[in-house]
C-alpha positions as CSV (number, residue, x, y, z in Angstrom):
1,X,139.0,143.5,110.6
2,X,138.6,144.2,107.3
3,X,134.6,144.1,105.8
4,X,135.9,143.4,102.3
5,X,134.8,139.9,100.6
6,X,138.1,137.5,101.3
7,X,138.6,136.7,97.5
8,X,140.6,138.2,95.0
9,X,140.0,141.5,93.5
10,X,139.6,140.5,89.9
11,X,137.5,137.5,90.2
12,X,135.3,135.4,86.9
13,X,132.4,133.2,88.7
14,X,131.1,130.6,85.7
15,X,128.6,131.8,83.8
16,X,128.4,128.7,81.6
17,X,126.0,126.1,81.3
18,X,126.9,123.1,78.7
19,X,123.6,120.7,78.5
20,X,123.2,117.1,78.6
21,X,120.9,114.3,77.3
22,X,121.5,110.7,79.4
23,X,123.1,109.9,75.7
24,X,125.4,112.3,74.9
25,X,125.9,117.3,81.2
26,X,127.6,121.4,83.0
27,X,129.5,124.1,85.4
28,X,127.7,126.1,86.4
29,X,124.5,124.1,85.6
30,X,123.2,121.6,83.3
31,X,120.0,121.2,81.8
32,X,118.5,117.5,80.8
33,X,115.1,115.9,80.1
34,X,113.8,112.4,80.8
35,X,110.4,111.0,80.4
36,X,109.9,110.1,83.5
37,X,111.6,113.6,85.1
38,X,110.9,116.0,82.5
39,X,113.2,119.2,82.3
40,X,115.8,119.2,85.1
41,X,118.2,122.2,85.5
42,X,121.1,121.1,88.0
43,X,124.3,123.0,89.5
44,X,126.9,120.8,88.5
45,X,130.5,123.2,89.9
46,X,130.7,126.9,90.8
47,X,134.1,128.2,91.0
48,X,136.0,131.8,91.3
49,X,138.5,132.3,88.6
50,X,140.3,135.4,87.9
51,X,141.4,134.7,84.6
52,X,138.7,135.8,82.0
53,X,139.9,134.6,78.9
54,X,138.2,131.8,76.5
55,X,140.8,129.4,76.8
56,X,141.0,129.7,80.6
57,X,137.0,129.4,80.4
58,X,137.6,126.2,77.9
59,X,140.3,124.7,80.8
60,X,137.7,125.0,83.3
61,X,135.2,123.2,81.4
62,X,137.2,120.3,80.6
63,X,138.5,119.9,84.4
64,X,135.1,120.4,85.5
65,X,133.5,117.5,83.5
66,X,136.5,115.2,84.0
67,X,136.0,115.5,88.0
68,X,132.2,114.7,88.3
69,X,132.9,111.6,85.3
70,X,131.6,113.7,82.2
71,X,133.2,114.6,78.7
72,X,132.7,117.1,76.0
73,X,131.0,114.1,73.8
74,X,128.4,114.1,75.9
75,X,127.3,117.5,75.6
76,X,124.4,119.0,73.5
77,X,124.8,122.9,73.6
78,X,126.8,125.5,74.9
79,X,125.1,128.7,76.7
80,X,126.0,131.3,78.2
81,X,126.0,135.2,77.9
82,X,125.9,136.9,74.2
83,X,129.6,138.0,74.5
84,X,132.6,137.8,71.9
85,X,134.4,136.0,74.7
86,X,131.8,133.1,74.6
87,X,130.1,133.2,70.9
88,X,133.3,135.1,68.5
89,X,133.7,133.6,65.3
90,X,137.7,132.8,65.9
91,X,139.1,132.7,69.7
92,X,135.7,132.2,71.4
93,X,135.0,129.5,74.2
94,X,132.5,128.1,71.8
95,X,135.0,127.9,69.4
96,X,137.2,126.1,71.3
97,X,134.4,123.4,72.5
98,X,133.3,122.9,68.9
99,X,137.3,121.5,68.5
100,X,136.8,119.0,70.7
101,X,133.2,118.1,70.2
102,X,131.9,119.4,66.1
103,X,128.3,118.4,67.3
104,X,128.3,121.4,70.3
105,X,125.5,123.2,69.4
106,X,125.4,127.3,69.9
107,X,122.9,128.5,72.3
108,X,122.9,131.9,73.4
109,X,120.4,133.6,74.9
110,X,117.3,135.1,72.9
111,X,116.1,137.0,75.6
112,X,119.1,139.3,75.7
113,X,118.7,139.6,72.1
114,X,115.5,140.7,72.3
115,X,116.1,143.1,75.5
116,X,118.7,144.5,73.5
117,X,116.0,145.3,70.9
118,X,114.2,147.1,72.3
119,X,116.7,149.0,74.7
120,X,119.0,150.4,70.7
121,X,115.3,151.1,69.3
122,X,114.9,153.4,72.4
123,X,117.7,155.1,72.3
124,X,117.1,156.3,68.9
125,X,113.9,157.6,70.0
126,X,114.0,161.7,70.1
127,X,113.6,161.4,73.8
128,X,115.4,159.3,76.8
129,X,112.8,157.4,78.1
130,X,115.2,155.4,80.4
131,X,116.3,158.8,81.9
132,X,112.8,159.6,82.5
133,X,111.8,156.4,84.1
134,X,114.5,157.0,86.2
135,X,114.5,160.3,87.2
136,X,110.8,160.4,88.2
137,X,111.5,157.0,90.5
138,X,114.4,159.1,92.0
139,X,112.7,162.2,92.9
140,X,110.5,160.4,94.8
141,X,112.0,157.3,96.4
142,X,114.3,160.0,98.2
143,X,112.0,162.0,99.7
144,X,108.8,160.6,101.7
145,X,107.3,164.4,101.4
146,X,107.1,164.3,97.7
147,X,105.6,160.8,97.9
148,X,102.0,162.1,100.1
149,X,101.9,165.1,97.9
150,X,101.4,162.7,94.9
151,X,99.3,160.5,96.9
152,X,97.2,163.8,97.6
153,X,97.1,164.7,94.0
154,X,96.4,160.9,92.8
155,X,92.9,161.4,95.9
156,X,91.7,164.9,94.2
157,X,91.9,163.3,90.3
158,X,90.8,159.9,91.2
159,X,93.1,157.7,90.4
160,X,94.4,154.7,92.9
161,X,97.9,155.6,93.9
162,X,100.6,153.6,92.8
163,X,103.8,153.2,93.5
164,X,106.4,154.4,90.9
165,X,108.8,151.7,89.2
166,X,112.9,151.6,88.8
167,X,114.3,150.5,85.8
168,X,117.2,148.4,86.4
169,X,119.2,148.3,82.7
170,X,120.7,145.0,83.4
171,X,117.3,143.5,84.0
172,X,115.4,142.5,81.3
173,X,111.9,142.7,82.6
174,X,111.6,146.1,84.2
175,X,111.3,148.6,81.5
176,X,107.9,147.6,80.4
177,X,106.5,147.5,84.0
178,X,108.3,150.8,84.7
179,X,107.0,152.5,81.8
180,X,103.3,151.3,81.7
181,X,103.1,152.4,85.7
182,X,104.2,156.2,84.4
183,X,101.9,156.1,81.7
184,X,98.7,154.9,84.1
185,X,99.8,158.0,86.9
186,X,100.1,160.5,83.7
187,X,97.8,163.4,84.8
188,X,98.9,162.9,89.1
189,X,102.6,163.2,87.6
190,X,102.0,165.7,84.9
191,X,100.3,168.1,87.8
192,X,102.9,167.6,90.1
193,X,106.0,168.5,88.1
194,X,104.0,171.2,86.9
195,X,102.9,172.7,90.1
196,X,107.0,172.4,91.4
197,X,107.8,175.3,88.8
198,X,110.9,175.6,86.7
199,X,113.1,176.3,90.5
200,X,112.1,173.3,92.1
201,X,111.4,170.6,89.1
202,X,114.4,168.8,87.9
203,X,115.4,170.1,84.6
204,X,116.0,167.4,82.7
205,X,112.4,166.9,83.5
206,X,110.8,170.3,83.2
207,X,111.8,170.9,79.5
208,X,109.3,168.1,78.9
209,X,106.4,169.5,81.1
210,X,107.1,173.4,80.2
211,X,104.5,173.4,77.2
212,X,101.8,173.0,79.7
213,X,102.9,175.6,82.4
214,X,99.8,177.7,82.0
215,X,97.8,174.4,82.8
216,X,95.5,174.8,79.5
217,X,95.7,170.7,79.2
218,X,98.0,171.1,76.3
219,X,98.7,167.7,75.1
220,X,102.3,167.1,75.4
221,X,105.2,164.6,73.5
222,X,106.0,162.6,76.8
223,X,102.4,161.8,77.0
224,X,103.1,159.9,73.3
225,X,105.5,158.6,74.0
226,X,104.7,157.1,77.0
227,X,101.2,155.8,75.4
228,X,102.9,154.4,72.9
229,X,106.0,152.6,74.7
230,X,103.4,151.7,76.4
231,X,102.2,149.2,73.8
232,X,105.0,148.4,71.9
233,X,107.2,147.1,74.9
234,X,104.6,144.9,75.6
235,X,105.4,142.8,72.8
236,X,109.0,142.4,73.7
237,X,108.3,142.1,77.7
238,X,105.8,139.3,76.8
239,X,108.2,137.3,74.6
240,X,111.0,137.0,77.0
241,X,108.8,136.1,79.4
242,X,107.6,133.7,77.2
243,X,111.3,132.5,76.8
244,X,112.1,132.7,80.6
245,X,109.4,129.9,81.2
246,X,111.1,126.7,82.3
247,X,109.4,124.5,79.9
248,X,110.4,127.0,76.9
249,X,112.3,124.3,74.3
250,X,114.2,124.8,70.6
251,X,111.6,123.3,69.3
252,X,109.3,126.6,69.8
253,X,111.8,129.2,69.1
254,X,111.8,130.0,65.8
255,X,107.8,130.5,65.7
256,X,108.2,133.0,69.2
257,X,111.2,134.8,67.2
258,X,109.7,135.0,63.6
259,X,106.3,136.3,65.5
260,X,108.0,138.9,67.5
261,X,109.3,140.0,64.2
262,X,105.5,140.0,62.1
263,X,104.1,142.0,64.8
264,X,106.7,144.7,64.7
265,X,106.7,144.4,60.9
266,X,103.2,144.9,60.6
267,X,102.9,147.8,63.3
268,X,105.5,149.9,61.4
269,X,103.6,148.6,57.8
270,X,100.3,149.9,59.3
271,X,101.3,153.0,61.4
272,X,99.7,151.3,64.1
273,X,101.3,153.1,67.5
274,X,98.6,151.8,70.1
275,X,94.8,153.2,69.5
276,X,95.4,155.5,72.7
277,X,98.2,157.2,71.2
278,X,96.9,157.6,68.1
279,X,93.8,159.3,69.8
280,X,96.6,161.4,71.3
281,X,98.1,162.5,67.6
282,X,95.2,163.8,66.8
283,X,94.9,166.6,68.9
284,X,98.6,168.4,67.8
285,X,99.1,169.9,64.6
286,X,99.9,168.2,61.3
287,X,103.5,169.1,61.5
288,X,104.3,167.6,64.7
289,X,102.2,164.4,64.8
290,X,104.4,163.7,61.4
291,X,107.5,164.1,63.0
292,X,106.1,161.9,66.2
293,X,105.0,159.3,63.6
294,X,108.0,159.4,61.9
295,X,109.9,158.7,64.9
296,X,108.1,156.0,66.3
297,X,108.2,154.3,62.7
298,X,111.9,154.6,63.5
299,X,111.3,152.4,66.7
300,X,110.1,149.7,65.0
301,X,112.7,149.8,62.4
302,X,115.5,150.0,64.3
303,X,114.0,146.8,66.8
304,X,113.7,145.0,63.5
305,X,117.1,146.1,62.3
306,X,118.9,144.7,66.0
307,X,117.2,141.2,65.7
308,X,117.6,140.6,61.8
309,X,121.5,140.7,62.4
310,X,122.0,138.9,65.5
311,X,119.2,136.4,64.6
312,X,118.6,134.0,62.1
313,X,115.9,133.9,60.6
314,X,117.1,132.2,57.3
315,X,115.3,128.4,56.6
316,X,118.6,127.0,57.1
317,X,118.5,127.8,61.1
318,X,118.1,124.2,62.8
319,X,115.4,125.7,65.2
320,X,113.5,125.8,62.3
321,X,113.9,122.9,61.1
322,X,113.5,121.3,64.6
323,X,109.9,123.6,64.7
324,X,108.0,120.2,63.3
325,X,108.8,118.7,66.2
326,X,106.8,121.2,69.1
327,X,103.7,118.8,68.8
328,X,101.7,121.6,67.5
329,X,100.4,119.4,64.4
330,X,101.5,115.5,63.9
331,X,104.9,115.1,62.7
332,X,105.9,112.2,59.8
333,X,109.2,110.4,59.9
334,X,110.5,113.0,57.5
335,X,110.7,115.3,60.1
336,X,112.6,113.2,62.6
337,X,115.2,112.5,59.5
338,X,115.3,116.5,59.5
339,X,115.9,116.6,63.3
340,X,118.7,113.9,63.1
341,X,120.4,115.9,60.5
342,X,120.4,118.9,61.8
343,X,121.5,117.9,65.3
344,X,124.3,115.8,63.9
345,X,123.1,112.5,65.3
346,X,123.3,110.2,62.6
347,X,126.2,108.4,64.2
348,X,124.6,108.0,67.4
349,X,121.4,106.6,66.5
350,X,120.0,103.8,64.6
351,X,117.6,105.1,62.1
352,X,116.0,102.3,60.8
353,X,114.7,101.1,64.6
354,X,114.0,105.2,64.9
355,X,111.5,104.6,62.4
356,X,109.5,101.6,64.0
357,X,109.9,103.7,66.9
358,X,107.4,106.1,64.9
359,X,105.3,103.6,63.9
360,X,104.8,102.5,67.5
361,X,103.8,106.2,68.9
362,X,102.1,107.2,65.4
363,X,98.3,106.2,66.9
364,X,98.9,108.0,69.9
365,X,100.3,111.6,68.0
366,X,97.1,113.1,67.7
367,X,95.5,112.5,71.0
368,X,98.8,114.4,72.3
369,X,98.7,117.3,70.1
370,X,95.1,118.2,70.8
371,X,96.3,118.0,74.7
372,X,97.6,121.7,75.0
373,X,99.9,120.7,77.8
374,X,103.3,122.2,77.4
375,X,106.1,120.5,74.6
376,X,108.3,118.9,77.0
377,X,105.3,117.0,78.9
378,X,103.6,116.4,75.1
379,X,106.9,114.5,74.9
380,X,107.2,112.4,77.9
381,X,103.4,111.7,77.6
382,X,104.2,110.1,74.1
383,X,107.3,108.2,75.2
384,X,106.7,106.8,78.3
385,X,105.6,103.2,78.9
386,X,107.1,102.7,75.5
387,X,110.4,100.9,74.5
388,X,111.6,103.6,72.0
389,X,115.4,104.5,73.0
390,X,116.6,106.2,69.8
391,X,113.4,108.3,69.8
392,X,114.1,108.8,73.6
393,X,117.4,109.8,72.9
394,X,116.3,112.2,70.0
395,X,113.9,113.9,72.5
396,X,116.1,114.4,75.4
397,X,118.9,115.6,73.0
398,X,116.6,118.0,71.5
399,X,114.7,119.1,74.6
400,X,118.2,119.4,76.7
401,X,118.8,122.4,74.2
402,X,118.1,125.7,76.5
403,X,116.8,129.1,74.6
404,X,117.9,131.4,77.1
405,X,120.3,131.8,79.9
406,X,117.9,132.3,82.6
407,X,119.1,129.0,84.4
408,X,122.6,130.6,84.7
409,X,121.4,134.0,85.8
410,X,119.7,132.3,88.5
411,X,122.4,130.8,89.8
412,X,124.2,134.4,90.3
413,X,120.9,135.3,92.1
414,X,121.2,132.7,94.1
415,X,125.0,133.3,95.0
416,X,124.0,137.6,96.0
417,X,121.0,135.8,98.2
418,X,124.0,133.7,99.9
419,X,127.4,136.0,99.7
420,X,125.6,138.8,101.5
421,X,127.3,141.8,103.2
422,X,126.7,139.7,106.6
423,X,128.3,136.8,105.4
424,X,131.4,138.4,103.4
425,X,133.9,135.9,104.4
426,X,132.1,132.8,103.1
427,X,134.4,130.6,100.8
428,X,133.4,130.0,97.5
429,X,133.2,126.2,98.6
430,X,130.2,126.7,100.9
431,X,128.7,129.2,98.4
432,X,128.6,126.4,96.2
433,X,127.3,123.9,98.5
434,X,124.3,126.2,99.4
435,X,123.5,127.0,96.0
436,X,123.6,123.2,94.8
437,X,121.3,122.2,97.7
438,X,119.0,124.7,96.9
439,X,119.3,124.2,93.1
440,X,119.2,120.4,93.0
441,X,117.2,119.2,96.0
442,X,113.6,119.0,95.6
443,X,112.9,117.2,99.1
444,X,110.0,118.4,101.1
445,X,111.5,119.2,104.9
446,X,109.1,115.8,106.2
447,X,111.2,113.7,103.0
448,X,114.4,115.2,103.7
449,X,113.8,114.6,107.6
450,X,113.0,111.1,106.2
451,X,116.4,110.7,104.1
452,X,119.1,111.8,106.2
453,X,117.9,109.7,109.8
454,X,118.0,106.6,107.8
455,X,121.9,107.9,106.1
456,X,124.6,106.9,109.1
457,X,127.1,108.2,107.2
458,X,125.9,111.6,106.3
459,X,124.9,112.1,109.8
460,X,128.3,111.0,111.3
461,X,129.7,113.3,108.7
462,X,127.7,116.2,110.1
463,X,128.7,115.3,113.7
464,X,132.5,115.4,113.1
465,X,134.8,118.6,113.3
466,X,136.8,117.2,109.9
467,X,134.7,119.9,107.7
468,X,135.6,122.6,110.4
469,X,139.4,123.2,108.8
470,X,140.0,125.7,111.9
471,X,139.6,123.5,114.5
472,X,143.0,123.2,116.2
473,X,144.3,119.5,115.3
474,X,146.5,117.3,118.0
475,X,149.6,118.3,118.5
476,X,150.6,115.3,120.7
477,X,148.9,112.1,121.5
478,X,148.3,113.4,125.1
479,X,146.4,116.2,124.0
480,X,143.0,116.1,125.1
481,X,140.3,116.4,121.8
């Protein structure tokens, strides 16, 4: 019997999540915010498709809204991966959504901007950091030898073993971690590859230890650079996190972005490389530290470079203009004007009852600002227990908005954790039905126990061989069943 998954070859699983306000919904998942639920992210349709193309992805959009009673009006934003396929200017499947529905607003994920970042700025570094990270993890993870004589070295110097990290390119949270746990085992690591010799130490990796061979403590340009990576991948590993939360909204966006961008700005403005490393510079000669400097100015520039085109930081970008409405000061009813602009919701709303909407929750603004809870409970704090639908309807547009793609990414996760090697020849229909009760179901096992013995029909469902579409069916009506 074969071991190969029983689907086809050349095979698209939707990566696209359209989000819904109760005004204005999503395969794979949709995203929507109520007062009374808050931010709810929901598998809506996952389906195999081998046919990659927008306007196949566009099709599949459509039909899946139509079957579960939704249309493209009643969609906020579009998000999904940073491709052409998704986000070009001409053919794209945003593109082709924006046809049907001009108020589609674009929502591609930040975080991949910023992982992409920081990932070009490395590569222009003078040395391959990823290829270090990497080949240290896999000299030892293949050999349990090589593991205790580290662990011996890390007892004579001192310093608590710990285990070395992978960096996984297609992840956007492991470089950071990776890096920082090479830089914290320097001198164990440094003695080790030097006490292999040039035979037995991997090459790539010995031209970056040799300058020390005589073991004089020679400082050496892998040490730099892994101080100061170090430090400035912090900054991008704490943003995406940042982003990744699932209470992250539009409305905070712009300030995370335009921050991540100062700090960089003013690093490469001060020469500021991390105090460690700059203790570091200081012991190799004039020449050399210049040319480190230099190239770690370089970093920065080329980071700041990457997000300046594929962001926008202009003051025409509508997450700035939505910024007013995070809850971080008291907003006035120009603001909401703004927000209704921008989002293209003058048709849908009622502006003159939006603003004795505002005059009802105006009291009650500063009380919630000085709350520090996050935006999206600020919100539903300020609007519930009042009758304020258009500004309901404003919020839940606005807050339905996602900033990265996380919730879709999940999903995938979700589908390797289910379509294991074990269970190869699952269909994609029970795939999906697994990943939706794990996605949307937020029963307890005592309150799901408590649903389904009162539900007859679900349990008379369960009982019957109809979902079993192998069982042999009656050939006769003498046939014994």
């Amino acid at each position: 019997m074969s071991n190969e998954r029983q689907q086809p070859k050349s095979t698209h699983h939707s990566s696209q999540c359209l989000q819904m306000p109760p005004i204005m919904g999503p395969p794979s998942s949709k995203l929507f915010w109520t007062p009374d639920l808050g931010v709810q992210t929901k598998v809506l349709d996952f389906y195999d498709d081998s046919d990659e193309t927008s306007a196949a992805i566009h099709n599949q959009i459509v039909t899946k809204l139509e079957e579960n009673g939704l249309g493209l009006d009643m969609i906020s934003a579009y998000s999904a991966d940073n491709a052409s396929l998704n986000y070009g200017r001409y053919n794209s499947v945003f593109q082709k959504l924006k046809e049907n529905n001009s108020c589609i607003l674009k929502a591609n994920c930040v975080a991949h901007i910023i992982h992409n970042s920081a990932k070009h700025a490395g590569d222009r570094l003078n040395i391959d950091i990823e290829n270090v990270v990497n080949k240290t993890f896999s000299h030892f993870s293949s050999s349990a030898k090589c593991i205790e004589e580290l662990k011996s070295i890390h007892t004579f110097v001192e310093i608590e073993y710990q285990s070395l990290l992978r960096h996984v390119p297609t992840r956007w949270l492991s470089l950071w971690p990776a890096v920082k746990r090479l830089h914290d085992s320097w001198a164990p690591i440094k003695t080790y590859f030097l006490s292999l010799g040039e035979d037995r130490c991997p090459k790539s990796l010995w031209w970056l230890f040799k300058d020390d061979q005589d073991g004089e403590g020679n400082p050496l340009d892998l040490q730099v650079y892994l101080s100061f990576l170090s430090n400035a991948l912090k900054i991008f590993h704490d943003t995406v996190l940042v982003l990744e939360r699932e209470d992250g909204t539009v409305c905070e966006l712009y300030d995370m972005m335009f921050t991540l961008k100062t700090k960089l700005q003013q690093r490469q403005s001060d020469g500021f490389f991390g105090a460690q490393t700059g203790v570091l510079l200081q012991q190799f000669p004039d020449r050399q530290a210049a040319v480190l400097r230099k190239d770690m100015c370089n970093f920065y520039q080329s980071s700041l470079t990457y997000l300046e085109q594929r962001h926008d930081f202009s003051d025409s970008n509508y997450q700035k203009k939505v910024g007013s409405l995070a809850l971080k000061s008291p907003f006035n009813f120009s603001h909401l004007c703004e927000a209704v602009e921008v989002l293209q919701l003058s048709k849908k709303l009622d502006v003159d009852a939006l603003y004795d909407e505002y005059c009802v929750i105006l009291p009650h603004q500063q009380a919630i600002v000085q709350s520090g809870a996050p935006v999206v409970e600020k919100w539903a704090t300020l609007l519930k227990h009042t009758h304020t639908p258009n500004m309901t309807a404003l919020a839940s547009f606005l807050l339905s908005i996602p900033i990265t793609n996380a919730s879709v990414e999940r999903v995938f996760s979700l589908m390797t954790g289910c379509w294991t090697d074990t269970r190869n020849r699952c269909s994609v229909n029970l795939i999906k039905s697994e990943i939706q009760v794990k996605s949307n179901f937020t029963f307890s096992c005592k309150d799901f126990y408590t649903y389904v013995v009162k539900e007859k029909v679900l349990l008379n469902a369960v009982r019957s061989n109809k979902k079993y579409k192998f069982k042999k069916k009656p050939q006769d009506a003498g046939e014994k069943v």
